[in-house]
C-alpha positions in Angstrom: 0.0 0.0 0.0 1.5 3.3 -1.1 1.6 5.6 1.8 2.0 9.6 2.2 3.7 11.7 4.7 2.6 15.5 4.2 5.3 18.0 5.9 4.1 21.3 7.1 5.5 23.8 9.0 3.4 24.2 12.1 1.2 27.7 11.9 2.4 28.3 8.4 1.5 31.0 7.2 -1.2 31.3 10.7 -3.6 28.9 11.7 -6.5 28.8 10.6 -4.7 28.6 6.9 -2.4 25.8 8.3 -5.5 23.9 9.8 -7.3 24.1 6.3 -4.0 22.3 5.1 -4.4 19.5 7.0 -8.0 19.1 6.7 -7.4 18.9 2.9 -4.1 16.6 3.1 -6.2 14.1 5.2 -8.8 14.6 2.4 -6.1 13.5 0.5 -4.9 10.4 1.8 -2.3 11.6 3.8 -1.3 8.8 6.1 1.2 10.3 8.4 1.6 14.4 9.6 4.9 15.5 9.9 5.0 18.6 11.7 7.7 20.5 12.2 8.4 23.2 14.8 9.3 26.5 13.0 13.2 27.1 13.8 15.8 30.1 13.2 19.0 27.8 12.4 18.0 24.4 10.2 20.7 21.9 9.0 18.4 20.3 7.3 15.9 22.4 5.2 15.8 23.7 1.9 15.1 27.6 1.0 11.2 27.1 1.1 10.5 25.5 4.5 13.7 28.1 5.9 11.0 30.3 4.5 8.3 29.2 5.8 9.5 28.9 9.7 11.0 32.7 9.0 7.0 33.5 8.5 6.2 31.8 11.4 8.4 32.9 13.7 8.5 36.8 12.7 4.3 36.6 13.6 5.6 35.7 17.2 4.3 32.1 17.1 6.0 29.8 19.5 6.9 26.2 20.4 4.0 26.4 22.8 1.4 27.7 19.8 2.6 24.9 17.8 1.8 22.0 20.4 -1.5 24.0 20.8 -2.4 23.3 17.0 -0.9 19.8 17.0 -3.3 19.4 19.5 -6.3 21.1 17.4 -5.4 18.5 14.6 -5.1 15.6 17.1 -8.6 16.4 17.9 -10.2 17.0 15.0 -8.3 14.1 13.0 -8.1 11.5 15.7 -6.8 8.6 13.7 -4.0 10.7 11.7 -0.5 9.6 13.0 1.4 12.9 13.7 5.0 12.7 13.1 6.3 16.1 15.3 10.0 16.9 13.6 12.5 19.3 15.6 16.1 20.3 16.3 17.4 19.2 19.4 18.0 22.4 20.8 14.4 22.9 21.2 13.8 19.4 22.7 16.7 20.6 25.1 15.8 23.5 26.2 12.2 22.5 28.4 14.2 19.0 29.1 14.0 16.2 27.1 11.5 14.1 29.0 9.1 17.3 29.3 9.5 17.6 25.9 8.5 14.1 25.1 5.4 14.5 27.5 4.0 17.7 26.1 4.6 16.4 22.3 2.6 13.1 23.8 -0.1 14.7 25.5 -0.7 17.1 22.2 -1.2 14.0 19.7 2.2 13.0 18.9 2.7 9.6 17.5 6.7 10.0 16.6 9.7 12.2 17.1 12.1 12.7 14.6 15.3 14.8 15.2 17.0 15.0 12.4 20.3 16.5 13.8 20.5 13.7 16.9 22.3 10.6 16.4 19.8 7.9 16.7 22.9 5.6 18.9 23.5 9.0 20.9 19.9 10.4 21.4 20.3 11.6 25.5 17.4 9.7 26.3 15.0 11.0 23.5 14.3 7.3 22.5 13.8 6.1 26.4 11.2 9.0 26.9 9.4 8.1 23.4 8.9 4.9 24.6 7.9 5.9 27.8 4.9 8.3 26.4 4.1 6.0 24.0 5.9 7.9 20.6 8.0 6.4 18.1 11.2 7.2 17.8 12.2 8.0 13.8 16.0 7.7 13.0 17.3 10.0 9.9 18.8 7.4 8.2 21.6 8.9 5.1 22.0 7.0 2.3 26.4 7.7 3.0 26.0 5.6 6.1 28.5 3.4 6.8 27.1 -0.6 6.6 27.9 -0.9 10.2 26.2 1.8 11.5 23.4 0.5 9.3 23.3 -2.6 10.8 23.9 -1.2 14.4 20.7 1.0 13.6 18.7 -1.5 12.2 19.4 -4.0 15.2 17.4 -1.3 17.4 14.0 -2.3 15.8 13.1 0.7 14.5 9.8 0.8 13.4 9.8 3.4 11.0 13.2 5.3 9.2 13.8 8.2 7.1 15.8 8.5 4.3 16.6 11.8 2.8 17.4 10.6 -1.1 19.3 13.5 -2.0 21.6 16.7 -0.6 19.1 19.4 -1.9 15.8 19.0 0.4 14.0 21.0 -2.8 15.4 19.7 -5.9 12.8 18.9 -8.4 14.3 15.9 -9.9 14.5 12.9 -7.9 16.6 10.0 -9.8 17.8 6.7 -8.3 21.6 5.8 -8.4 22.6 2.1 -7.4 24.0 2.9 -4.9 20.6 4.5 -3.5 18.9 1.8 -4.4 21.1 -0.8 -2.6 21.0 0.9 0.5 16.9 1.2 0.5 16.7 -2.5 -0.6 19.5 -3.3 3.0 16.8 -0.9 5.0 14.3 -3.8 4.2 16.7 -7.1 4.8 16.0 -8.7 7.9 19.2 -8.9 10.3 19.2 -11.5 13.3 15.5 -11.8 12.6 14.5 -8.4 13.4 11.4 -6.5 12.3 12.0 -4.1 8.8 11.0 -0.6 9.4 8.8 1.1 7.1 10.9 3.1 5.2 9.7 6.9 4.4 11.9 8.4 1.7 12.5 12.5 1.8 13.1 15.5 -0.3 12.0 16.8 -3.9 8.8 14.9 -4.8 6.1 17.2 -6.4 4.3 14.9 -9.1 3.0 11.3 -9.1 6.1 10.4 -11.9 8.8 11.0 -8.8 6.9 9.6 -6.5 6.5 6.5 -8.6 10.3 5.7 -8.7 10.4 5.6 -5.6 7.6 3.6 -4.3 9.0 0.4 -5.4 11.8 0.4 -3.0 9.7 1.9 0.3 6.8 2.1 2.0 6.0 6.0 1.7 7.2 8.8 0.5 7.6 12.3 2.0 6.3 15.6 0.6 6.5 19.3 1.4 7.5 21.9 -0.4 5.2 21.2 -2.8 2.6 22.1 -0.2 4.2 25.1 0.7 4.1 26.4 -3.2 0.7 25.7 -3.3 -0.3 28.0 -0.1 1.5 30.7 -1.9 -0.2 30.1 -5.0 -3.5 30.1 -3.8 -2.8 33.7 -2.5 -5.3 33.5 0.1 -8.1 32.3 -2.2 -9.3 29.3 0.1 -11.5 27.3 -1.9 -8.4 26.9 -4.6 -6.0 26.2 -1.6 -7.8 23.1 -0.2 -8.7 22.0 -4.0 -4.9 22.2 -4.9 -3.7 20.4 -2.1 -6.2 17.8 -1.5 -5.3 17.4 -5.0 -1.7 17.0 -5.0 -2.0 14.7 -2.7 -3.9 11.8 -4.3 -1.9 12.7 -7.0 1.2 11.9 -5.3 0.3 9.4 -3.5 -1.5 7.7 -6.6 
């Protein structure tokens, strides 16, 4: 079963805009919410989503406003898994376990942190388990094969792969070498569980999407989302069309 994760960037551009987002990505299909907290220094985000958080965060909105619409969706879309993504600083800064138990009590499903080393997560992982999250490894495509192994002998139950360097390139091709490494993510060591495997990073039409799918269980888009906000230039009947849209498109 082909499966979507929508990314958005939590109040983007306020609200009640971002909350008509999700309602029309879960009109969609979307299978999994990957929120992400808006941030000042990313290591991991293209131009458009560093955008998008500089919106956010120049309107004032905080960590605290973003667990209060997590919570809004939680609510409203019950049985949507909610995927909260963050940089460790700002799971550091309340303390790692309060931050686990406010993401849990919003509606969090999983954490994923992409610039924490999933052997070296000071206790992100023990406090997941704890309020009932996942955990979600980044897991890079120039990993070494023992550290794949080593992270793939933690049971896992979901990993994401970022396919490419560029989080907004347009043009997502698979190299051998990619392929390989999604095909280990899915080869059973010592009898452990797979993961699902979520791959990452410049999917906008149903012909990207569909090299990929063979090789994982979902795929991850966001900027695409993003672009469409803008383009609906505050015209809301277009904006819910257009994304609902894109997302059964994507997701074929």
């Amino acid at each position: 079963m082909k499966k979507l994760m929508a990314h958005i960037v939590a109040n983007y551009p306020n609200p009640d805009i971002c909350f008509s987002v999700v309602k029309a990505l879960v009109e969609g299909g979307t299978d999994f919410l990957e929120v992400q907290l808006p941030f000042s220094d990313p290591c991991a985000d293209g131009p458009v989503i560093q955008t998008a958080s500089k919106v956010v965060l120049e309107a004032g909105y905080k960590t605290s406003d973003a667990f209060k619409f997590i919570k809004k969706v939680h609510e409203a879309f019950p049985s949507l898994k909610i995927a909260l993504m963050s940089y460790v600083s700002l799971v550091f800064t309340p303390g790692v376990e309060n931050f686990c138990k406010r993401a849990s009590e919003s509606g969090v499903n999983a954490l994923m942190i992409p610039d924490l080393p999933f052997d070296s997560d000071e206790g992100v992982g023990e406090f997941c388990k704890k309020y009932g999250m996942q955990n979600i490894p980044v897991a890079s495509t120039f990993m070494r094969e023992d550290r794949l192994n080593k992270m793939l002998l933690m049971n896992f139950k979901t990993v994401y792969v970022p396919l490419r360097a560029n989080p907004t390139a347009e043009n997502v091709a698979l190299d051998k070498k990619t392929v390989l490494f999604l095909k280990k993510l899915k080869t059973s060591i010592n009898g452990c569980v797979c993961p699902e495997v979520y791959a990452s990073f410049g999917i906008h039409y149903k012909e990207q999407a569909e090299v990929i799918f063979p090789y994982v269980d979902g795929i991850v888009a966001g900027s695409i989302f993003i672009h469409l906000i803008e383009s609906a230039n505050g015209n809301s009947k277009l904006l819910i069309d257009s994304i609902r849209e894109k997302a059964k498109s994507i997701k074929g």
